[in-house]
N, C-alpha and C positions, 0 to 999 in steps of 0.2 A: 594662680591656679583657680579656676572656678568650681566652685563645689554644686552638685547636679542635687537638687531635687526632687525627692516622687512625688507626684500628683496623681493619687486617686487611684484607680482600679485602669491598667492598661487596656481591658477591652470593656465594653457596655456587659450586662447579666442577663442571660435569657432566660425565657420563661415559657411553661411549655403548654399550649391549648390546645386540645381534641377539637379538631374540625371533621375536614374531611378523613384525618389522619393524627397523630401527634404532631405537632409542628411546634415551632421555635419563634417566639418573639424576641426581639433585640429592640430597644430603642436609642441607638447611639444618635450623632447628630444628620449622620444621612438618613436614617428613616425620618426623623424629625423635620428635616427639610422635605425629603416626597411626601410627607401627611401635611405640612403647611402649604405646599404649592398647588397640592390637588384641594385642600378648602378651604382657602386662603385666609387661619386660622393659626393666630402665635401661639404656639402648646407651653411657649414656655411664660407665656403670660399668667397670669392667675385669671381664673372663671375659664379656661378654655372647654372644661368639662361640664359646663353650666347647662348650655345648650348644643349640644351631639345632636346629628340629624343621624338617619339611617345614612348617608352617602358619609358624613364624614367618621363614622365606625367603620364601614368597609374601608375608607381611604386610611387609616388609622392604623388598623389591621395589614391592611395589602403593605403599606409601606416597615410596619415591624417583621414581615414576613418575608421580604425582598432577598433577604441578608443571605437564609438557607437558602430559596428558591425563585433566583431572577428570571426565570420564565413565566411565574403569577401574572397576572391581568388582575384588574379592578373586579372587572367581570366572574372569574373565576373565582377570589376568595367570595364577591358577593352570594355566589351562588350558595358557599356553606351557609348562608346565615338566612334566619326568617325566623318567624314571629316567638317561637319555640325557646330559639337559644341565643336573640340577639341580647336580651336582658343580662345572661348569665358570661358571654361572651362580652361585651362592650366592661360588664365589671371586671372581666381579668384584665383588660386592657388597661383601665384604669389601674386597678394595683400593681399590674408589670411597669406601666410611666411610673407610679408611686415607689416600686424599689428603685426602677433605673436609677433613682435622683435621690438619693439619700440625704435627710436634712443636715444640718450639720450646723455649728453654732462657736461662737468665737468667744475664744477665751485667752487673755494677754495676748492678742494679734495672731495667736493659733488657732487654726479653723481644725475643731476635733468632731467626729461622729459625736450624736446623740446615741447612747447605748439601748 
């Protein structure tokens, strides 16, 4: 008999940003994937956050945004953002990637949250 395993939180945790509207970020591994393909940018690398251009905030965005609404365009989430509230916006971005991934640290071969 094989005994099953839980791993982690069954869906990604969203997070919610006033743009045009209240909207929903997700960062599972398919937004993850459409934010690296459009800036060809490993997020799961460390320093990915080092140097953020305006283009790879909006692709960042559009692809945590996809999940609620796959009719977005690049285009379209760009438009919410400009000079105003790209600062305040690009930092939720980063603290919504920062809870997606909660650190966690090992102890006797068990991987337990950091409380």
């Amino acid at each position: 008999m094989t005994e099953e395993k839980k791993v982690g939180r069954p869906t990604a945790p969203t997070f919610e940003v006033t743009l045009d509207k209240a909207r929903h970020l997700k960062f599972d591994f398919n937004a993850l994937a459409l934010a690296e393909k459009e800036t060809g940018k490993n997020l799961l690398q460390g320093g990915a956050w080092g140097n953020m251009s305006a283009g790879d905030i909006r692709a960042f965005l559009w692809a945590g945004l996809l999940w609620e609404d796959s009719d977005l365009t690049l285009e379209m989430v760009g438009s919410w953002l400009h000079p105003g509230n790209a600062g305040e916006v690009g930092q939720e971005l980063k603290n919504a990637f920062t809870k997606a991934f909660p650190k966690a640290e090992k102890d006797g071969g068990v991987v337990k949250k950091k409380p």
